[in-house]
Residue frames relative to the residue before (quaternion, step in Angstrom):
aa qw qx qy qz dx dy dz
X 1.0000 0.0000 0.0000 0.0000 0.00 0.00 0.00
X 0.2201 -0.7492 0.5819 0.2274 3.62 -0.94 0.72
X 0.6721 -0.4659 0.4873 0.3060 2.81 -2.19 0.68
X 0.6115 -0.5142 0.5520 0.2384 3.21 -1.45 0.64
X 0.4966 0.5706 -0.3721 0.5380 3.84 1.33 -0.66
X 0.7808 0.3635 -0.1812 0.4747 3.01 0.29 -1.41
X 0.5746 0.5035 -0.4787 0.4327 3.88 -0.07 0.07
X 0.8510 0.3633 -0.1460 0.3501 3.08 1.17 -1.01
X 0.3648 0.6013 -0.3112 0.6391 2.97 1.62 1.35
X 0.6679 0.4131 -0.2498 0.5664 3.29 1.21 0.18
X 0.6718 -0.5502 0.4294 0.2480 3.01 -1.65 1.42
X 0.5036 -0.5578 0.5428 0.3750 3.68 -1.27 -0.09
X 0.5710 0.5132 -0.4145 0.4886 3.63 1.00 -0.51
X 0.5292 0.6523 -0.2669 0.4725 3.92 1.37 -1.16
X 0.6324 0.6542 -0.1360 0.3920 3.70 0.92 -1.35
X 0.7188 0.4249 -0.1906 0.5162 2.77 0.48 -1.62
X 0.8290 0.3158 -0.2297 0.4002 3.64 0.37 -0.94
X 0.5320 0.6020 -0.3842 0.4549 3.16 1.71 0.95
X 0.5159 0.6945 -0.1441 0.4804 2.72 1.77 -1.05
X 0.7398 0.3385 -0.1006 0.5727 3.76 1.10 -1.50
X 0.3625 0.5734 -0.5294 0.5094 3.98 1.37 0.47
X 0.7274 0.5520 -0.2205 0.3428 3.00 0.37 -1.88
X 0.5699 0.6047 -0.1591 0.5331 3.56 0.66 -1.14
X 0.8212 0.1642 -0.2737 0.4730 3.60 0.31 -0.59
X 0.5429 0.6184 -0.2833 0.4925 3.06 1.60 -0.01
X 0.7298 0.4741 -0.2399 0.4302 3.39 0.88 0.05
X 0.4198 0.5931 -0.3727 0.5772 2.84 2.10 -0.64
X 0.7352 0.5784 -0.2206 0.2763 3.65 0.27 -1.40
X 0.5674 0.4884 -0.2047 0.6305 3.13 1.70 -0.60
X 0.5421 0.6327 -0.2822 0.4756 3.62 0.79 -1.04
X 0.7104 0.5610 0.0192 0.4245 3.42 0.67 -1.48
X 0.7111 0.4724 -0.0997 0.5111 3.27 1.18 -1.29
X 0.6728 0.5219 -0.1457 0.5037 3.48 1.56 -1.24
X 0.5641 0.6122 -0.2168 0.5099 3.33 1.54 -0.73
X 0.7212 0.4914 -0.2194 0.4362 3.26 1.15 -1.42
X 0.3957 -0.6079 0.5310 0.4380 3.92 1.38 -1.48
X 0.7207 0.3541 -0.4289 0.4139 3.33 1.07 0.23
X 0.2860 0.5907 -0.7190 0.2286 3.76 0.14 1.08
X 0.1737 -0.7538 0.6095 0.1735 2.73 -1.49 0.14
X 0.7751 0.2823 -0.1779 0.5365 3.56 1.41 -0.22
X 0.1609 -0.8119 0.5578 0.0621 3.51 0.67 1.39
X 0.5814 0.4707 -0.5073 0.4278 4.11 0.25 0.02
X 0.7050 0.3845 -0.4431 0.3985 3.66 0.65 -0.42
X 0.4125 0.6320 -0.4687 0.4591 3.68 0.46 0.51
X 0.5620 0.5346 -0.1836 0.6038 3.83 1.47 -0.83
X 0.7540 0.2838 -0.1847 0.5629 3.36 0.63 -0.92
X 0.5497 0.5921 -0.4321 0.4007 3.75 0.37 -0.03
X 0.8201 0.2370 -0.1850 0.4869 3.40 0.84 -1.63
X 0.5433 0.5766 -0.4480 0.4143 3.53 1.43 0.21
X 0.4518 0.6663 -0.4146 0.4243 3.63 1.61 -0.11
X 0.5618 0.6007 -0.1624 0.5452 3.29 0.91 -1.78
X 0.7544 0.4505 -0.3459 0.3289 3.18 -0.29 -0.76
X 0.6787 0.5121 -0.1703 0.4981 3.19 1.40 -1.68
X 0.7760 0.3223 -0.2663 0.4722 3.92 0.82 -0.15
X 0.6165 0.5571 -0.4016 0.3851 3.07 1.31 0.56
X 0.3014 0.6064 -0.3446 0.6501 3.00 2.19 -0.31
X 0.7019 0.4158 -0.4105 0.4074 3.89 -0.31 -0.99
X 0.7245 0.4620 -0.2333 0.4552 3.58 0.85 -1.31
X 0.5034 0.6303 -0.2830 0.5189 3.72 1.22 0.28
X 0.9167 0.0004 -0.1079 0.3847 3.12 0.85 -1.15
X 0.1200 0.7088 -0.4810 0.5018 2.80 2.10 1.39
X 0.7949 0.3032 -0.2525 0.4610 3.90 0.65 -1.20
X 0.4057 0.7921 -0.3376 0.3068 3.45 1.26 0.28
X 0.7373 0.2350 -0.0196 0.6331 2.77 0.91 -1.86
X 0.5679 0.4860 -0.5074 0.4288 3.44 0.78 0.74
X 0.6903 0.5610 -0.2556 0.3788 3.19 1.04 -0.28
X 0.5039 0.7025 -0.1367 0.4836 3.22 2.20 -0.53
């Protein structure tokens, strides 16, 4: 899981293709959990708490562009 520092050190072009990792990564986990073969059910927590944390960024990326 990345720091929150560190996300915010990244481009928006950088994001986005962090943003669509994450996403297919959650499917995969989604998918796995569905299936009985996870094996680490906390990283599902961290996945959508990732997401969450670069969609904020991508919020106040269009903020202070908008300013």
């Amino acid at each position: 899981m990345a720091n929150i520092k560190e996300l915010r050190e990244l481009s928006v072009e950088e994001l986005t293709n962090r943003l669509r990792d994450l996403k297919q990564e959650s499917l995969n986990l989604r998918l796995q959990q569905s299936t009985g073969q996870l094996e680490n059910t906390a990283r599902i927590k961290e996945v959508r708490r990732e997401i969450a944390q670069v969609n904020t960024l991508f919020t106040q990326h269009r903020n202070q562009a908008d300013k």
